[in-house]
C-alpha positions in Angstrom: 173.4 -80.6 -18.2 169.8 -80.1 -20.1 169.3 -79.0 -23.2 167.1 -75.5 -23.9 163.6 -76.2 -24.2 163.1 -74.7 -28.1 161.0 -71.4 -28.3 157.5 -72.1 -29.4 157.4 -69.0 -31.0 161.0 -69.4 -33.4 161.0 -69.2 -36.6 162.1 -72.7 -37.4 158.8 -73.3 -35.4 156.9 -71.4 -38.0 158.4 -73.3 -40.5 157.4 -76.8 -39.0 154.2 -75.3 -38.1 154.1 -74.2 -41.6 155.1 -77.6 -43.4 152.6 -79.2 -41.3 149.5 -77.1 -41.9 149.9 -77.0 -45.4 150.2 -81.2 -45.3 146.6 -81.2 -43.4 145.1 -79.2 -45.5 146.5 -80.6 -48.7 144.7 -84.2 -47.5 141.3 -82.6 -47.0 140.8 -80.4 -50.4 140.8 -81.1 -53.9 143.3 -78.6 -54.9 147.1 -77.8 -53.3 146.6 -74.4 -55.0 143.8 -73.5 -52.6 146.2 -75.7 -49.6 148.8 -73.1 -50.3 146.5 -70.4 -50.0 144.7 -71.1 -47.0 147.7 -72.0 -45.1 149.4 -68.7 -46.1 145.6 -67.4 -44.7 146.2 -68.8 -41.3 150.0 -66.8 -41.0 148.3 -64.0 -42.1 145.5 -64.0 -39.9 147.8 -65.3 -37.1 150.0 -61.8 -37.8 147.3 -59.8 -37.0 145.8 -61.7 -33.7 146.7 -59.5 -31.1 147.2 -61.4 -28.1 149.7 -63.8 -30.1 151.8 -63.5 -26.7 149.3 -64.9 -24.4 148.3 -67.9 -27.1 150.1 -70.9 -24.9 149.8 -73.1 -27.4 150.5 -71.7 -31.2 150.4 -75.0 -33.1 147.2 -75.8 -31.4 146.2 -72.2 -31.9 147.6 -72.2 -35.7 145.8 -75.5 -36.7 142.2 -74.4 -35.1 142.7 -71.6 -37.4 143.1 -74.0 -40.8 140.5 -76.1 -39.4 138.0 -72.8 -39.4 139.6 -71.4 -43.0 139.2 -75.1 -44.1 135.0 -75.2 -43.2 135.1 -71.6 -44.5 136.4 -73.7 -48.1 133.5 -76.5 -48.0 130.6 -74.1 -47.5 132.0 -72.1 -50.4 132.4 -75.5 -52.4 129.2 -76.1 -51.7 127.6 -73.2 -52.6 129.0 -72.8 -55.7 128.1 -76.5 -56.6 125.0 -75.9 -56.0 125.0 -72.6 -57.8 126.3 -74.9 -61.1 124.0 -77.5 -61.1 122.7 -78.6 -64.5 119.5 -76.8 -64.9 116.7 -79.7 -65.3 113.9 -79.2 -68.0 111.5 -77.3 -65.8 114.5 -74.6 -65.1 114.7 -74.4 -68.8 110.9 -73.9 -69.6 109.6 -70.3 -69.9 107.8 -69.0 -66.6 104.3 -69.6 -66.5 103.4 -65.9 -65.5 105.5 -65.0 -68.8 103.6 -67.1 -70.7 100.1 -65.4 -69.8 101.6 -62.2 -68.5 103.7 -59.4 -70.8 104.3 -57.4 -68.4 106.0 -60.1 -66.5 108.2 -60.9 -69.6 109.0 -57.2 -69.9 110.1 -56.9 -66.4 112.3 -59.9 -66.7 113.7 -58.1 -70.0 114.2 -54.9 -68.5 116.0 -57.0 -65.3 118.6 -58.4 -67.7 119.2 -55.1 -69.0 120.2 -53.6 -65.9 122.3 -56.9 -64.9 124.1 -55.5 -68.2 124.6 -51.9 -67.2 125.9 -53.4 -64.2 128.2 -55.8 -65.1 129.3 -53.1 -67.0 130.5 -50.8 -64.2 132.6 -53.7 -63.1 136.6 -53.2 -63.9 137.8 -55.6 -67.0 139.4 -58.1 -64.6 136.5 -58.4 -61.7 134.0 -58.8 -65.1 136.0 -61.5 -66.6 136.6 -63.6 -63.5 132.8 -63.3 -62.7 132.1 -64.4 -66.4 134.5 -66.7 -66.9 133.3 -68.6 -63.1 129.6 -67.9 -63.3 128.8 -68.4 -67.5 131.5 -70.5 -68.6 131.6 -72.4 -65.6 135.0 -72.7 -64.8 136.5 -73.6 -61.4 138.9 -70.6 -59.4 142.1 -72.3 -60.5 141.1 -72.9 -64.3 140.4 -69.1 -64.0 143.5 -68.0 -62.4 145.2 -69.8 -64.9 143.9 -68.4 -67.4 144.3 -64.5 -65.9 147.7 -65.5 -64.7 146.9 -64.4 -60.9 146.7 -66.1 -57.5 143.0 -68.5 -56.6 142.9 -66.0 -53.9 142.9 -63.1 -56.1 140.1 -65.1 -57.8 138.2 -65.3 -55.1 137.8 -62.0 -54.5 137.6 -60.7 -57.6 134.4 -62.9 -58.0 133.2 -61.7 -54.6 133.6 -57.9 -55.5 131.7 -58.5 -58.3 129.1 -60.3 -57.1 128.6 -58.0 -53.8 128.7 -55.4 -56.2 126.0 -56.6 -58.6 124.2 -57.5 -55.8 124.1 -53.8 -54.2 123.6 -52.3 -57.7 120.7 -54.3 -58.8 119.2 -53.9 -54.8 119.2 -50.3 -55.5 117.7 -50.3 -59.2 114.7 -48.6 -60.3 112.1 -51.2 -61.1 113.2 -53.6 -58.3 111.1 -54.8 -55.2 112.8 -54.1 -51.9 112.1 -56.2 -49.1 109.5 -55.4 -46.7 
């Protein structure tokens, strides 16, 4: 007599497929925080795919997924490394057009000003995760931390914030638009 073949799609193979994706992606980041979040990423993503029934192999399926959330990671690590390198002395230095133009100097003033107004319009939370990332430097987890939420909720807080900014200060009088 042969034992059942087990059901790819069980629950206790969720739970193996679980404990495993969360292992590979814990070797390959810096952080188990951001593990935990991109593995609960891949169930969530895998919840809404569709055609979960015609997927003959889900562990294959599930860790091609991680593998795709996990290059996602990098290019945002790097990205925001290189957004947070240390300025050398030339980024310090005032523009040269500032120097012999005013009106340059006045336009970079009245930029700041709206960068304000717009930073501004952001909710208390979105503003403070933006600041605490962008000006005091700090990484997602040091930030949700210290707001007492999720890395993911980080994340997007920061990205609401900066898509807004971005939009806003598109849009502002006194900008150049792209030709």
């Amino acid at each position: 007599m042969s034992r059942p073949k087990p059901d790819p799609l069980s629950a206790d193979a969720f739970r193996g497929f679980y404990a495993d994706i969360l292992h590979f992606l814990r070797k390959r980041t810096d952080n188990a925080s951001d593990a935990a979040d991109m593995t609960q990423d891949v169930f969530t993503q895998w919840l809404g795919y569709r055609d979960r029934a015609k997927v003959e192999q889900p562990r294959a399926f599930l860790f091609q997924m991680a593998r795709n959330l996990l290059r996602d990671h990098w290019r945002k690590q790097k990205v925001r490394h290189t957004a947070h390198a240390v300025p050398t002395d030339q980024d310090t230095e005032p523009l040269a057009d500032e120097q012999n133009d005013p009106m340059a100097a006045a336009l970079r003033v009245q930029r700041l000003d709206q960068l304000k107004e717009v930073l501004a319009e952001l909710s208390p939370r979105r503003r403070e995760a933006l600041m605490l990332h962008r000006f005091e430097g700090l990484s997602q987890s040091q930030i949700a931390e210290r707001m007492g939420i999720s890395t993911s909720m980080v994340e997007k807080h920061i990205a609401f914030a900066l898509l807004h900014c971005k939009r806003r200060l598109q849009h502002a009088p006194g900008t150049e638009q792209p030709e």
